[in-house]
C-alpha positions in Angstrom: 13.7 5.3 -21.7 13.8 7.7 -19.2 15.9 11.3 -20.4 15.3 13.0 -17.5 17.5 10.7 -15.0 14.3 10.7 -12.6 14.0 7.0 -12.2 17.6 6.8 -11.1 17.1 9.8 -8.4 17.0 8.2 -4.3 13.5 8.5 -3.4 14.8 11.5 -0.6 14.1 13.9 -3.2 10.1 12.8 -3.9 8.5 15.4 -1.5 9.9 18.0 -3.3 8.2 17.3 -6.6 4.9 17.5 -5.4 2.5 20.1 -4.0 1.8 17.6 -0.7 4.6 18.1 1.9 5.9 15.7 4.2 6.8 17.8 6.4 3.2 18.7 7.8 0.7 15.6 8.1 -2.1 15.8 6.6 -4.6 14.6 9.2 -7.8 12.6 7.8 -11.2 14.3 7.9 -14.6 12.1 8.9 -15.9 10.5 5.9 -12.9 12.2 3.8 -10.9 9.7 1.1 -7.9 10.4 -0.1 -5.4 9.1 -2.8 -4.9 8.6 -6.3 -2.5 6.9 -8.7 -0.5 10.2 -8.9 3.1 11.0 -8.0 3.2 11.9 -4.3 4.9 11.6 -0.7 3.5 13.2 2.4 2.9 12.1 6.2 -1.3 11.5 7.3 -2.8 11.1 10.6 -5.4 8.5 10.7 -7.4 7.3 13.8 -5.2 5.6 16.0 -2.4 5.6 13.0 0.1 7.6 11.5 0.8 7.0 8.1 3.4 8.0 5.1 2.8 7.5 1.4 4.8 7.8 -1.2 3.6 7.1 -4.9 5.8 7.0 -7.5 4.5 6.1 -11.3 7.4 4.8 -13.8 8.5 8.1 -15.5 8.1 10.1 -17.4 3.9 9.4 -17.3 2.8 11.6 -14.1 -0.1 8.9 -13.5 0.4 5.1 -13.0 -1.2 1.6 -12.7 -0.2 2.0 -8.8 -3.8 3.1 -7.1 -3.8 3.9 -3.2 -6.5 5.4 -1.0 -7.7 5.9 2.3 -10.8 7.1 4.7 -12.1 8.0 7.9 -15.4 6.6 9.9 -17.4 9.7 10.8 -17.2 8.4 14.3 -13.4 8.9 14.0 -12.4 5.5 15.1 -12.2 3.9 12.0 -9.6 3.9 9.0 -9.4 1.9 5.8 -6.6 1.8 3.6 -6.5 0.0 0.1 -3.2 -0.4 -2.5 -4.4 -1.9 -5.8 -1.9 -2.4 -8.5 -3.5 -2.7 -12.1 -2.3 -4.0 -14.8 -2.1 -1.5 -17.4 -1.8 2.2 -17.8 -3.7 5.0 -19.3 -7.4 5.6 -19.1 -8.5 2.0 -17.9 -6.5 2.8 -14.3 -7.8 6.3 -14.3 -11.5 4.4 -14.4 -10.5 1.6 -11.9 -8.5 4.1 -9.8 -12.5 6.1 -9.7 -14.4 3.2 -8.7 -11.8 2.6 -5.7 -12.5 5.8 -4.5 -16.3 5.7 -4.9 -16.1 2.2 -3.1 -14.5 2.8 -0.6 -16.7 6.3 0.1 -20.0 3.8 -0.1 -18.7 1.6 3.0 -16.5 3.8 4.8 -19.2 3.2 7.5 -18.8 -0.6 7.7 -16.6 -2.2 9.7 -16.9 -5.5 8.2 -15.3 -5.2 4.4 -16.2 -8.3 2.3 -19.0 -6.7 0.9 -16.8 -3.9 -0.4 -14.4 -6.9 -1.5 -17.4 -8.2 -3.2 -18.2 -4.8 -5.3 -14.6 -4.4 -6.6 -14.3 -7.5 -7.6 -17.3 -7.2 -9.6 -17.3 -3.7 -11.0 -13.6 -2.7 -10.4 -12.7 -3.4 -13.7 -15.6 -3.2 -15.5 -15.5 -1.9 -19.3 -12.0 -3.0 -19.7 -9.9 -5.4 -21.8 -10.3 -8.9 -20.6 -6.8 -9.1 -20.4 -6.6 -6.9 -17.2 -6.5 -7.5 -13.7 -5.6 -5.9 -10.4 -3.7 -7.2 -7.0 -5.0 -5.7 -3.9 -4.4 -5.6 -0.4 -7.4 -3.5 1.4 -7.3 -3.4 5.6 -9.4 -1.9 8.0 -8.3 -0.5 11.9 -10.0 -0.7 14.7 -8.4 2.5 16.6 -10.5 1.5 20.1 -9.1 -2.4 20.1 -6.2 -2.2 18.0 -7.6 -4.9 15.6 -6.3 -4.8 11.8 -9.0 -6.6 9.5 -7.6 -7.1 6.2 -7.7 -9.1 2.7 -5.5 -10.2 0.2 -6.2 -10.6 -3.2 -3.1 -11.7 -5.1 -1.5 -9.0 -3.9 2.4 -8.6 -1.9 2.4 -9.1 1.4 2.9 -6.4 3.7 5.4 -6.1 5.7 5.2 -6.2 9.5 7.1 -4.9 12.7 6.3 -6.2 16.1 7.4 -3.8 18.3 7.1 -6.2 21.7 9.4 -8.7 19.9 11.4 -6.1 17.7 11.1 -9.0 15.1 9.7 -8.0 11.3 7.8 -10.4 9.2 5.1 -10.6 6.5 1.4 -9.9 6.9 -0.4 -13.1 5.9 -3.4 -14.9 6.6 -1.5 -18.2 6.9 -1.9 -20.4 9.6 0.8 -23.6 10.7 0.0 -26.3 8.8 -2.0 -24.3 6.3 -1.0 -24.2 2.4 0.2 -20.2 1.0 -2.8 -19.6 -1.2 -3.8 -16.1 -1.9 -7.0 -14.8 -2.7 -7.6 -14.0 -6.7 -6.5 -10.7 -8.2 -9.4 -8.6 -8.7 -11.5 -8.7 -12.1 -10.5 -12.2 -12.9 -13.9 -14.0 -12.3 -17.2 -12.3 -11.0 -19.0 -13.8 -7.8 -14.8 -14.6 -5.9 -15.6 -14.9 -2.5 -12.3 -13.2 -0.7 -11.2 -14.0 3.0 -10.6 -11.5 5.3 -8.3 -12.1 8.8 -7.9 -9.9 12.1 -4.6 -9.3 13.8 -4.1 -7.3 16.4 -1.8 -4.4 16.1 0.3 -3.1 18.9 1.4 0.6 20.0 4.4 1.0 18.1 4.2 -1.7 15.3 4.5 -0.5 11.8 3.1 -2.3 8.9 5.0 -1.4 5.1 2.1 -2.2 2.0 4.1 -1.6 -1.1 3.4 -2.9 -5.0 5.8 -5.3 -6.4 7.6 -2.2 -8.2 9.5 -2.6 -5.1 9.7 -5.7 -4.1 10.5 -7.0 -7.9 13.4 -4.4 -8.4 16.3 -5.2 -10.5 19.7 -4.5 -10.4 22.3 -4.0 -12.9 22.9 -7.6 -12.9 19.0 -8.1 -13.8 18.8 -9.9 -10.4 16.1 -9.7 -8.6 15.3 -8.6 -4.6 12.7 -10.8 -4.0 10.7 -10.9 -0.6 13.7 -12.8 1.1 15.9 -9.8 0.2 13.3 -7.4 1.1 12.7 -9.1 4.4 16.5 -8.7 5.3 16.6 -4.8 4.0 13.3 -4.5 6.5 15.1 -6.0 9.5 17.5 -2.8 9.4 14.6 0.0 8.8 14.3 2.5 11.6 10.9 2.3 13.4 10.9 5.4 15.4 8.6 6.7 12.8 6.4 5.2 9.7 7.7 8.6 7.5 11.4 7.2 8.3 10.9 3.3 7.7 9.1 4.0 4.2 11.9 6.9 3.3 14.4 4.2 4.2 13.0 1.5 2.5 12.4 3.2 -0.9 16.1 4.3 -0.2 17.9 0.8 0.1 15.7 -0.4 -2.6 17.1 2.4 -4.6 20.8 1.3 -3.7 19.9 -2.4 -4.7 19.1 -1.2 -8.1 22.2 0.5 -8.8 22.1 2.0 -11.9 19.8 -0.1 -13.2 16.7 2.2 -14.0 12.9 1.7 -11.8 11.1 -1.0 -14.5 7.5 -0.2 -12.5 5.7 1.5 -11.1 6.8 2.1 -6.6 4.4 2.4 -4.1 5.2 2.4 -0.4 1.8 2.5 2.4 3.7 2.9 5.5 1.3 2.8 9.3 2.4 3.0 12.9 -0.2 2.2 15.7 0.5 5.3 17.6 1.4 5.2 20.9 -0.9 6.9 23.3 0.7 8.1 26.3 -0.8 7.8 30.1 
């Protein structure tokens, strides 16, 4: 399935298949939007956040059904970061992955993103199959409050680090007493109205957006991590840095597997509200 070995490989070695170095970060222009469904790692500054990404499609294609992207306000106090996981491959992603990018480009100005919601849900997948669908998890910061808007549609939850409590849990829009229901993949049926929630983010909490390649890893005995797993691998994640909690976590989800080879496509977001010293 895979002759070259690559899917096997820790994840230590990604930045050095790709032009985009982690070593430097690349820091966010106003109005700029970066990404792509491309194999990459590399660190980014974004207001008030640092970030790492690594993107890694199912070898031996170099382009996946994993889509990420991000912008900048031009007021540079803004950032918006989306991870969309389509189902399929080929020249349908390629489209979808377009349309992200052009979306995201339109509203990078507003603040509130349910129109934008709106749009991909409408024209993300327009053109294709009937048969396919994205998750999505898209959030907006706030770099002057420290408040994280965000919506979930269908999509895994991310995962979050409180550094006042040193406690991690998962980013949901759940509330006690309310029932888990997400919000509908995208393209599934036009006119969805999506939620969207504010938290607020602390200096020094990290939050980990990844596609189910990683948290629906198997091992050699076809057993599955799951988000209970992944929750306990999360609790013993460094968070000096969000470049060394998504290295680590694409690392002990690499150990889980064993020899068993990646089935999907792996896509780790990692952001730290950067601490702003007085």
């Amino acid at each position: 399935m895979n002759p070259s070995g690559l899917a096997n490989t820790p994840y230590i070695w990604v930045n050095q298949m790709t032009s985009e170095r982690a070593e430097v970060a690349h820091r966010l222009a106003c109005l700029e939007v970066r990404g792509g469904n491309h194999l990459a790692a590399y660190s980014v500054q974004l207001p008030g956040l640092a970030g790492w990404v690594s993107c890694h499609p199912l070898q031996p294609s170099p382009r996946g059904g994993d889509v990420y992207y991000m912008s900048a306000c031009s007021q540079g106090v803004m950032a918006r970061v989306a991870l969309a996981d389509v189902a399929g491959h080929g020249e349908a992603v390629s489209t979808a992955a377009g349309r992200l990018r052009d979306a995201l480009r339109q509203h990078v100005e507003q603040w509130d993103q349910s129109t934008l919601i709106r749009q991909l849900n409408d024209t993300f997948l327009k053109g294709a199959q009937k048969s396919l669908f994205a998750t999505a998890f898209v959030a907006s910061y706030y770099s002057e409050s420290g408040e994280l808007l965000f919506t979930n549609a269908g999509h895994v939850p991310p995962l979050w680090y409180r550094a006042t409590a040193q406690e991690w849990s998962y980013l949901s829009d759940s509330t006690p007493l309310s029932k888990e229901i997400f919000d509908l993949p995208l393209g599934l049926i036009a006119g969805t109205s999506y939620s969207q929630t504010g938290v607020q983010i602390e200096p020094g909490d990290l939050l980990l957006m990844y596609t189910d390649g990683v948290s629906e890893a198997y091992d050699e005995s076809k057993t599955q991590l799951g988000l209970e797993r992944l929750l306990s691998i999360a609790r013993s994640l460094p968070t000096g840095s969000a470049a060394s909690a998504g290295k680590a976590l694409l690392t002990a989800v690499a150990r889980f597997r064993g020899a068993a080879p990646a089935a999907d496509d792996e896509t780790v977001f990692a952001l730290q509200r950067r601490v702003v010293w007085k």
